[in-house]
C-alpha positions as CSV (number, residue, x, y, z in Angstrom):
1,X,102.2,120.1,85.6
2,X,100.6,118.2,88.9
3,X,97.3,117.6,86.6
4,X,99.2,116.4,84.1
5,X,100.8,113.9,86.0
6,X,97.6,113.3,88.3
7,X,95.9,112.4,85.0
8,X,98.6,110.0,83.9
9,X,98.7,108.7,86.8
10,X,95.1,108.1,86.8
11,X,94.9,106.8,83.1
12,X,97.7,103.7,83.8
13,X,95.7,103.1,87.8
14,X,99.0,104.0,89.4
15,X,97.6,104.0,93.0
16,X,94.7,103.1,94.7
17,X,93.1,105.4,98.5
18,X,94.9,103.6,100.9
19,X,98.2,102.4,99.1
20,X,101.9,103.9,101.2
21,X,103.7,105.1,97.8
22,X,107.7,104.6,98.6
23,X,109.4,107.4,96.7
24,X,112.9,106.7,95.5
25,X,114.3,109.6,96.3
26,X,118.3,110.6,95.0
27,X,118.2,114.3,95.8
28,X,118.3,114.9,91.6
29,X,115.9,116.7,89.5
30,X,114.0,114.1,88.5
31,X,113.1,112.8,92.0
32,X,113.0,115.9,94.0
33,X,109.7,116.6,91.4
34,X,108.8,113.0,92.1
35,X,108.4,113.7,95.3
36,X,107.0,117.4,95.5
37,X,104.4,116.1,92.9
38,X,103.6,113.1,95.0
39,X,103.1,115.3,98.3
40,X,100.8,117.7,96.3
41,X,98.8,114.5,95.2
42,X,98.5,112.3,98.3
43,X,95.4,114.2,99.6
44,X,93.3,114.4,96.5
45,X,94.5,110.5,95.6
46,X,94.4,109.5,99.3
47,X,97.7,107.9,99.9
48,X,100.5,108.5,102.1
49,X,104.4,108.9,101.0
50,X,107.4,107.5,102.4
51,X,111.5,108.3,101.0
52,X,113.8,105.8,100.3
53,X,117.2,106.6,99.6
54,X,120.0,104.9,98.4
55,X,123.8,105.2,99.1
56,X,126.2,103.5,96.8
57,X,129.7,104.2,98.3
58,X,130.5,105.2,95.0
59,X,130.9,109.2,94.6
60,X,132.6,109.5,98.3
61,X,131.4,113.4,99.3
62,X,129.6,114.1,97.0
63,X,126.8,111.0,97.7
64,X,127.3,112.3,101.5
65,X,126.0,115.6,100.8
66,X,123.2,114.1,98.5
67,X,122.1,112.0,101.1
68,X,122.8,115.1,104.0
69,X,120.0,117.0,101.3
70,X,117.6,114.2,100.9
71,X,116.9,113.7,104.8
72,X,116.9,117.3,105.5
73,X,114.0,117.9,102.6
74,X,112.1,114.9,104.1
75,X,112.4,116.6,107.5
76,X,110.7,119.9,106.0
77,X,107.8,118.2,104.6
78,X,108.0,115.9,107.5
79,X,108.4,112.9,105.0
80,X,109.1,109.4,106.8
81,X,112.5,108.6,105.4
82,X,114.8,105.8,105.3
83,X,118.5,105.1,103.7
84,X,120.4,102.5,102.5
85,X,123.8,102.1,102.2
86,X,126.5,99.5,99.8
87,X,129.2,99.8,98.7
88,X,128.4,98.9,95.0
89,X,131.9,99.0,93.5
90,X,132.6,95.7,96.2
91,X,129.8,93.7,95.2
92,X,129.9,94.2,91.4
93,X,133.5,93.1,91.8
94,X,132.0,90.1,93.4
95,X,129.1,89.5,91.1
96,X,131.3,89.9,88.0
97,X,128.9,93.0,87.0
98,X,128.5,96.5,85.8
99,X,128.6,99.2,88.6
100,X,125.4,100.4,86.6
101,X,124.1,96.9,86.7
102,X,124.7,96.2,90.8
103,X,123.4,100.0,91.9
104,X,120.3,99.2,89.6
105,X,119.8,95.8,91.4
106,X,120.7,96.8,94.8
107,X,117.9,100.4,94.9
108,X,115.3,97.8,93.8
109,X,116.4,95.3,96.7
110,X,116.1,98.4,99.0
111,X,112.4,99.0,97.6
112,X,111.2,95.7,97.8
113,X,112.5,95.4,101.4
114,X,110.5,98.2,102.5
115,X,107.7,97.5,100.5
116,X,107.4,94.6,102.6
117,X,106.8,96.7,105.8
118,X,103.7,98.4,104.3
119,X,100.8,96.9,101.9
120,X,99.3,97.9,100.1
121,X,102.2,99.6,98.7
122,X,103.7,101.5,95.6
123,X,107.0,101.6,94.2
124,X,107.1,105.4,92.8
125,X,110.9,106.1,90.5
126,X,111.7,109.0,88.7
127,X,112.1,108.0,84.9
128,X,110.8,110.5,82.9
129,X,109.7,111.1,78.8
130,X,113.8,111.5,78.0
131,X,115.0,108.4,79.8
132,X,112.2,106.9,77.6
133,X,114.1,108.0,74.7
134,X,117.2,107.3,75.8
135,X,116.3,103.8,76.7
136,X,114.5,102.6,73.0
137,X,117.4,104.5,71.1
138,X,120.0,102.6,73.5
139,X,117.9,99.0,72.9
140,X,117.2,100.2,68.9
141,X,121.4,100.1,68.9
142,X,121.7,96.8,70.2
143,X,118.9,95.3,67.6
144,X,115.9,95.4,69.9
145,X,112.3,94.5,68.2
146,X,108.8,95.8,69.8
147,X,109.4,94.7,73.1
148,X,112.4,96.5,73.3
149,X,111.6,99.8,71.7
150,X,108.9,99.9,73.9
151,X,110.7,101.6,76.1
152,X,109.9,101.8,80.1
153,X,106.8,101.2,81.2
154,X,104.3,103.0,83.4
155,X,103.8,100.1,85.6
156,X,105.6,97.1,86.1
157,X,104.1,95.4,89.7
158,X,104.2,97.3,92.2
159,X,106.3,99.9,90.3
160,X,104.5,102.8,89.0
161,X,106.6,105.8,87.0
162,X,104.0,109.5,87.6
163,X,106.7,111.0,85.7
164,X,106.9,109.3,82.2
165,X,104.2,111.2,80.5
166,X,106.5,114.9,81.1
167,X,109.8,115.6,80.1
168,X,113.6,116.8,81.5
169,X,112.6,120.2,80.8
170,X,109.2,120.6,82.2
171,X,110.7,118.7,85.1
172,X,113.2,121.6,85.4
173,X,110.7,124.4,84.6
174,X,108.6,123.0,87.4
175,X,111.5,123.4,90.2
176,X,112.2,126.9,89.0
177,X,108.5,127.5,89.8
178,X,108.7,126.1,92.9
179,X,111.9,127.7,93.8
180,X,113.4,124.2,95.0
181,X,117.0,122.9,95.1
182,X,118.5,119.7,94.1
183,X,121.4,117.9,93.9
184,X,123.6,117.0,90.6
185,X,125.5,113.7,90.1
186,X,128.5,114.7,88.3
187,X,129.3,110.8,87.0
188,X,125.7,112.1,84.7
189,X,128.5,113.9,82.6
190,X,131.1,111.1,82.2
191,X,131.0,110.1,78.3
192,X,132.0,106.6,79.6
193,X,128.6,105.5,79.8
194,X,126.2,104.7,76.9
195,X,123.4,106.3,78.6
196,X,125.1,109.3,78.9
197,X,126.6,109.8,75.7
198,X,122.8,109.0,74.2
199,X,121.7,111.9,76.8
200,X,124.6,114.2,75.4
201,X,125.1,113.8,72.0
202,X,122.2,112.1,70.2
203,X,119.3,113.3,71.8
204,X,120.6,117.1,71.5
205,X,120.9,116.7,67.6
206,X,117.4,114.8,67.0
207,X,115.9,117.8,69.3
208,X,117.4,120.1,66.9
209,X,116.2,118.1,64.0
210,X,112.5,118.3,65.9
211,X,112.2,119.8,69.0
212,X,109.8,117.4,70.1
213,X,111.6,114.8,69.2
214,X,111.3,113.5,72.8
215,X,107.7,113.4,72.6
216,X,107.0,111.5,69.6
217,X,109.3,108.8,70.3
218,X,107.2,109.1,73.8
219,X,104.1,108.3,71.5
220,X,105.8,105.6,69.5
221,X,106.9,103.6,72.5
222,X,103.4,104.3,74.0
223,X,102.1,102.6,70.5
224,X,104.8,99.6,70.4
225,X,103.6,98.4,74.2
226,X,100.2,98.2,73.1
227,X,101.1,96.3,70.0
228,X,103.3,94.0,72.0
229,X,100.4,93.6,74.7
230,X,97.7,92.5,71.9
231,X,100.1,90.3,70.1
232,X,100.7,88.7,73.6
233,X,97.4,88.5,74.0
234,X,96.2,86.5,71.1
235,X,99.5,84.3,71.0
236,X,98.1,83.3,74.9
237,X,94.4,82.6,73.4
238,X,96.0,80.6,70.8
């Protein structure tokens, strides 16, 4: 899976030699690949990795021990590693926001802040080919158009995604490989959210429908950006 991912990574010009790629690390799945990927990659792409983790003071004990795992799998691969902490559930209050909302805002505060201690630098998150789906049949719900069912995209800035191009269960299948732990946020399982609810119920009957349901929709939203981008294009030349 590393050459599939060094390939996508090379295809969207993710990184250049040189760049420090901050690693948003939360101690799930998702970014515990994100990070083993990254640390196979930095010699043959010729840049360097740092962690940044984020502490919400939502999930109490729980977000302790996933921060306890995060710095003591950054000390084994002798990772430079920094965390943040907020108490999200405050400042949402505050802000008149979503907890989802302020946590979202709030890791990409922490990013940008240590971005700023080391340009050239990266952005690297964890979103893979099923958050994809999940966020164009979330935005198809609310009435999105192209932009929308786009999806996420590869880059954005300084943020790049290695992952997008594989899916939850190759993520998965990779760990067991590797014989690596992670950590699992049990607020992934509350039905409260529309994310998750998308994750739990929809996207397990389309995958029955087709089993690689996830992959086409990949494709589609992979098609719609590049419409989108040419009919910016000429609406800018016009």
């Amino acid at each position: 899976m590393t050459e599939q991912i060094q390939a996508y990574m090379q295809e969207y010009h993710m990184v250049n030699a040189g760049d420090t790629v901050l690693a948003g690390v939360s101690g799930g799945a998702d970014s515990v690949c994100l990070l083993l990927v990254l640390l196979e990659l930095r010699e043959r792409l010729k840049f360097s990795v740092r962690v940044v983790h984020v502490e919400h003071g939502i999930r109490g004990a729980s977000a302790r021990r996933d921060e306890a795992f995060v710095e003591a799998l950054c000390k084994e691969k002798d990772v430079p590693y920094v965390c943040y902490h907020y108490d999200v559930p405050q400042l949402a209050r505050e802000k008149g926001v979503s907890l989802e909302e302020m946590g979202r805002n709030l890791r990409y505060e922490a990013f940008a802040e240590e971005a700023a201690k080391c340009e050239p630098c990266k952005i690297a998150v964890a979103h893979n080919q099923n958050d994809n789906a999940e966020t164009m049949l979330h935005n198809l719900v609310r009435g999105a158009y192209a932009a929308g069912l786009s999806g996420i995209a590869p880059v954005r800035g300084n943020i790049i995604r290695p992952l997008l191009g594989v899916s939850r269960q190759e993520i998965e299948q990779y760990l067991t490989e590797q014989k690596q732990a992670y950590c699992t946020d049990e607020t992934n399982a509350e039905l409260v959210y529309t994310r998750n609810r998308i994750r739990h119920e929809v996207l397990p009957i389309l995958t029955q429908i087709n089993p690689a349901a996830v992959a086409h929709m990949a494709r589609t939203a992979e098609h719609l950006r590049e419409m989108q981008g040419y009919v910016m294009e000429q609406t800018a030349q016009v």
